[in-house]
N, C-alpha and C positions, 0 to 999 in steps of 0.2 A: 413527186411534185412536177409541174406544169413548168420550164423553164423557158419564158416569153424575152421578147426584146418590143417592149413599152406596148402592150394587146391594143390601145386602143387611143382614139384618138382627142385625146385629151387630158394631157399631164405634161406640156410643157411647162416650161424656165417663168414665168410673169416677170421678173423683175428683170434677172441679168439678161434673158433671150430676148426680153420686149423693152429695151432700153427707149426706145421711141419707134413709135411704129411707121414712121418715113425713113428709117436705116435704109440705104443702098446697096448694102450687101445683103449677103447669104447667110443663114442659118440655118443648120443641121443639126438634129438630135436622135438620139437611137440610146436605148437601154436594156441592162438584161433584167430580168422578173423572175418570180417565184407568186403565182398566184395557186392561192388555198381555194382549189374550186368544190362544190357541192354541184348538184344535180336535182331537180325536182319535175318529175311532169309523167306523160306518157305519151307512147308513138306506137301507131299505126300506119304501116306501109305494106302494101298490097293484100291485105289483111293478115302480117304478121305483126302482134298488138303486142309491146314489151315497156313494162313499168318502171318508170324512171322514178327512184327516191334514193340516191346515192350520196354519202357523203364524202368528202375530202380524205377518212383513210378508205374507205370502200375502192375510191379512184387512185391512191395509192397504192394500192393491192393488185389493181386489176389493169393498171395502165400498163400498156406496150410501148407506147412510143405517143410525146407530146411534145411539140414545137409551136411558139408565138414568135412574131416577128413585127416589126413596124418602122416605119421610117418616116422623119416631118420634113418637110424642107420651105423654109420661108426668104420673099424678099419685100422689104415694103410690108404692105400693108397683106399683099395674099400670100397664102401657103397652100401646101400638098399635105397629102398625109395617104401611104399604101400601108395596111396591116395583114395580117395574116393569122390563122389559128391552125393548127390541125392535132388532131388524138385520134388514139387508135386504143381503145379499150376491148379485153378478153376475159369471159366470164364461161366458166366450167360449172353447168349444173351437172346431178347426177340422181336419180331417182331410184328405188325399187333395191330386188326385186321383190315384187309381190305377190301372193297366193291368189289366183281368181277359181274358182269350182264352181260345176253346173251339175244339177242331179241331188239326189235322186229326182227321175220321175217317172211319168208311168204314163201311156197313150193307147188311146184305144176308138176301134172305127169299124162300127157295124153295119150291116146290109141285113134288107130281106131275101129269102129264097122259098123256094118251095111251090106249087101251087097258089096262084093267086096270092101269094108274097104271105101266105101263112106259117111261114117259120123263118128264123134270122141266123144269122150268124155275125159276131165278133171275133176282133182280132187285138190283144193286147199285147204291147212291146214294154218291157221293165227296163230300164236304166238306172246303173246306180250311180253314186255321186262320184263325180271325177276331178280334182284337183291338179293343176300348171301353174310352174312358175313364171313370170313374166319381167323381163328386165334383166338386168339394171339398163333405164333409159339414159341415157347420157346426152346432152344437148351443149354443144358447142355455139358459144354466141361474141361474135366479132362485132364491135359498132365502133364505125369512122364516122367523125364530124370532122368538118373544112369550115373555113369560115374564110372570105376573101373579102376585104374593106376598100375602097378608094374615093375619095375624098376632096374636094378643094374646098375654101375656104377662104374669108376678106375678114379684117380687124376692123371692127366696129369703134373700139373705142379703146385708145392706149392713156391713159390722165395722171400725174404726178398723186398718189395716193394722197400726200397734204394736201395738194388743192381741196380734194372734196372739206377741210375744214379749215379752208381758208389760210393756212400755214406751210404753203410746201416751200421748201427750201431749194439752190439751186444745184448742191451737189446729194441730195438724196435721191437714191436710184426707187425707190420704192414704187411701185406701178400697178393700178388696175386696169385690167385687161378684160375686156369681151371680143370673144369669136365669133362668125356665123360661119357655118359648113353645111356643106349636101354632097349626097354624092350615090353610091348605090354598095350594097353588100353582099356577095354571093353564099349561098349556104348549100353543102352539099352531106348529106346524112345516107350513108352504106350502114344496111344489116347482113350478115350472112350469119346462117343459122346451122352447123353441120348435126345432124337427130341419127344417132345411133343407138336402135333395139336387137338384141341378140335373137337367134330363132328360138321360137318355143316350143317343149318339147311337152306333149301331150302323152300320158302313158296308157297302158293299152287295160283294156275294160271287157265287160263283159253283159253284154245283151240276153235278156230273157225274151221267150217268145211263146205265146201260148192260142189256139183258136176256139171257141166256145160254139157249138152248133146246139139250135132249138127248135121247135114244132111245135104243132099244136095239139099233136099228141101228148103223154106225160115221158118225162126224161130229157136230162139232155147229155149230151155229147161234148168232152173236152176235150182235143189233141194239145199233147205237149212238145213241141218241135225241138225241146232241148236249150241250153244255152249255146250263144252265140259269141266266139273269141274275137273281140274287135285288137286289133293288133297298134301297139303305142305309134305315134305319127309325130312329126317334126315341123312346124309349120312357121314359114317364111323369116322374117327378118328386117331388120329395116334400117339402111344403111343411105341417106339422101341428106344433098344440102340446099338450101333456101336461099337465095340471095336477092338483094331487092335496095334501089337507090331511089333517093328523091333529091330531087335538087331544083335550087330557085333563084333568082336576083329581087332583093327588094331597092326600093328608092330609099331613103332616108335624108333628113333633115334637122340640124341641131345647135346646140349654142354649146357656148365653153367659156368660162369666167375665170381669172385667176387676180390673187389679188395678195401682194406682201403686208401680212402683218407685222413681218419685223424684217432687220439687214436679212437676217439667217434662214427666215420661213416663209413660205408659198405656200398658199390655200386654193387649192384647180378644184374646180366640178366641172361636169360635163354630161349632158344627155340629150339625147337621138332617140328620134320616132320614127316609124316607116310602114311600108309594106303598104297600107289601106288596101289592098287588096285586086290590086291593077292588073289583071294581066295573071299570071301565073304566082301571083309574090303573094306572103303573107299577109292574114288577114291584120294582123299588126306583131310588129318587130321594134324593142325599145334598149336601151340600154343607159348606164347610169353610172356617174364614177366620183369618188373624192378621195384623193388625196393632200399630204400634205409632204412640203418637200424640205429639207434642211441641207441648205448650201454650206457644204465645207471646202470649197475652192472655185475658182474660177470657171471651171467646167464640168465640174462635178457636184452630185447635189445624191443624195438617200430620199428615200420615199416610200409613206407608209399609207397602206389607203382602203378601198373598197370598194371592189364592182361587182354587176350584177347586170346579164345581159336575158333578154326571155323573147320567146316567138308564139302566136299560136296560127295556125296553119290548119285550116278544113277545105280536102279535095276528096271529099266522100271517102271512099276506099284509103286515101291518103290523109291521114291527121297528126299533127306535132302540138305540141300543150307543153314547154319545155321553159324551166327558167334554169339559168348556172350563175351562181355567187362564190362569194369568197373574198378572204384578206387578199391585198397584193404587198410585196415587198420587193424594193427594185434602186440599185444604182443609175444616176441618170446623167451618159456625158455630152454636151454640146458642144459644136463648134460653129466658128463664126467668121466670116471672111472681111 
C-alpha cells in the first residue's frame, strides 16, 4: 500500500480548522494515508510504448517503494498547501524459450553458355530444415512517477452552516466552507527497461550441391559436388538497458468546499484542472476528491474517502493517457496557534 501524509490538497478540518475565517493565528495540518490506488492508461516515451491497466494488488505486488507527503498551513483567510507523491514500481517479464526453423529449401540460378548461348547450365543448392532455440527473453521494467504540488489559496466564504436556514445558533461550530487555490504541479515519469536474450545457438547442417550442364545437342551433363558440412554457430545475445524520462510543470486552478453535517462529520470535495497545454505541460491534467471526516477529538479527526487524479500528454514521440484512483483512508491531526 501507498503510505501518503494527506496526497492532496483538499481534506481539511471545515468546522474545528475553519472556526471563522478572520482567525489570527495559524493553522497546520498533516496526516498519514493509505490510498488503494489502481492505474489505467498508456505511455509512450521516446518510443518505448508500455500499457497501463494495473490494479491496487497488481501495485501491491510490484511496488518498491511509495511515499505521499503534504502539508497545509493557514492564517486568515489565505493558505499554503506543498504535497508530494513518489513510487517506484518493478515489473519482471519473462518470455520463451521458443522454437524458430528455416528450411527446407531448395535455390537454383542458371546461365547460358556455349556458342551463341546454345547451351545452359544450372546450379542447385538443397537446404534442409534447420531448428534454434531462442530465449528465454527476460525484460526488466522500472517505472518512477513523482508528483510535486504547490499551491496558495483565499477562503471564499466561511458561514455559520444554520444560517443558510435561517436558524444558526451562537455556540454551534458547524461551518461551510469554499476554497479557491492555484498554483502549479510538477510531474516527473522514469522508464528503464533492462532486455536480456541469451546467444542463440544454431546447429550445424548440411548443404547439398549439385550442377546440371545442357546443349543443343542430345544429353546432358550433371556433376554432383557432394554434401557440404555447415558446422553449428552461436550467434550473439542481447544484454542492453533502455532508459528514458519525461518531465513537465502544469498550472492548475481549483475550488474546495467543506461543509459539517453534523458536531462529529465533515463532508470536503475538491477539484483542479490544468495544463491546457501552455508551454511544455499537459494537454489537460485534473484531479478529484471526497471525503468524509469523523472528529473524535480535538485534533484528530478519521477519514474515509476517494480520489482520482488523470493526465493526458501528446509530444509526438512523447505521450501519457494515465488516470490513478482509489479508496483513501487516513488519520488526520491539526494544530492551531
Amino acid at each position: 500500500m501507498l503510505l501518503a501524509l494527506l496526497p492532496d490538497p483538499g481534506v481539511a478540518r471545515a468546522g474545528d480548522a475553519a472556526a471563522s475565517a478572520d482567525d489570527s493565528g495559524w493553522e497546520i495540518s498533516v496526516a498519514p494515508y493509505l490510498w488503494g490506488i489502481s492505474m489505467n492508461g498508456d505511455a509512450t516515451i521516446d518510443d518505448m510504448t508500455v500499457d497501463i491497466d494495473t490494479s491496487f494488488k497488481d501495485i501491491v505486488d510490484k511496488l518498491n517503494f511509495g511515499l505521499m507527503g503534504r502539508a497545509e498551513a493557514r492564517k486568515g483567510r489565505w493558505f499554503g498547501v506543498v504535497d508530494g507523491l513518489g513510487a517506484l514500481l518493478e515489473d519482471d517479464v519473462s518470455a520463451g524459450p521458443v522454437t524458430v526453423s528455416f528450411g527446407p529449401a531448395t535455390a537454383t540460378a542458371g546461365t547460358s553458355i556455349g556458342p551463341r548461348g546454345r547451351g545452359s547450365a544450372g546450379v542447385g543448392v538443397s537446404v534442409p530444415q534447420v531448428s534454434a532455440l531462442v530465449g528465454p527473453v527476460d525484460v526488466e521494467v522500472d517505472t518512477r512517477l513523482l508528483l510535486f504540488g504547490l499551491y496558495g489559496g483565499y477562503r471564499l466564504l466561511a458561514t455559520p452552516v444554520g444560517a443558510l436556514f435561517g436558524e444558526a445558533a451562537a455556540d454551534d461550530p458547524r461551518r461551510l466552507i469554499l476554497d479557491l487555490f492555484a498554483g502549479a504541479r510538477y510531474w516527473n515519469v522514469n522508464m528503464d527497461a533492462d532486455v536480456s536474450v541469451p546467444p542463440i545457438s544454431v546447429p550445424g547442417f548440411t548443404v547439398s550441391t549439385a550442377v546440371g550442364v545442357s546443349g543443343p545437342g542430345p544429353g546432358q551433363s550433371r556433376l554432383n559436388f557432394g554434401d557440404v558440412k555447415v558446422p553449428g554457430v552461436t550467434v550473439g545475445g542481447l544484454d542492453e538497458d533502455f532508459e528514458t524520462t519525461l518531465d513537465w510543470v502544469d498550472a492548475v486552478i481549483g475550488l474546495r468546499t467543506s461543509v459539517d453535517v453534523a458536531r462529529s462529520f465533515t463532508l470536503t470535495a475538491s477539484a483542479d484542472v490544468g495544463g491546457f497545454g501552455i508551454g511544455s505541460a499537459a494537454d489537460v491534467t485534473w484531479q478529484a476528491l471526497g471525503v468524509v471526516d469523523w472528529h473524535f477529538g480535538e485534533s484528530w479527526s478519521l477519514q474515509i474517502g476517494y480520489r482520482a487524479i488523470g493526465v493526458d500528454l501528446d509530444r509526438g514521440v512523447n505521450q501519457l493517457d494515465l488516470v490513478a484512483h482509489g479508496p483513501i483512508l487516513g488519520a488526520v491531526w491539526r494544530w492551531r496557534s
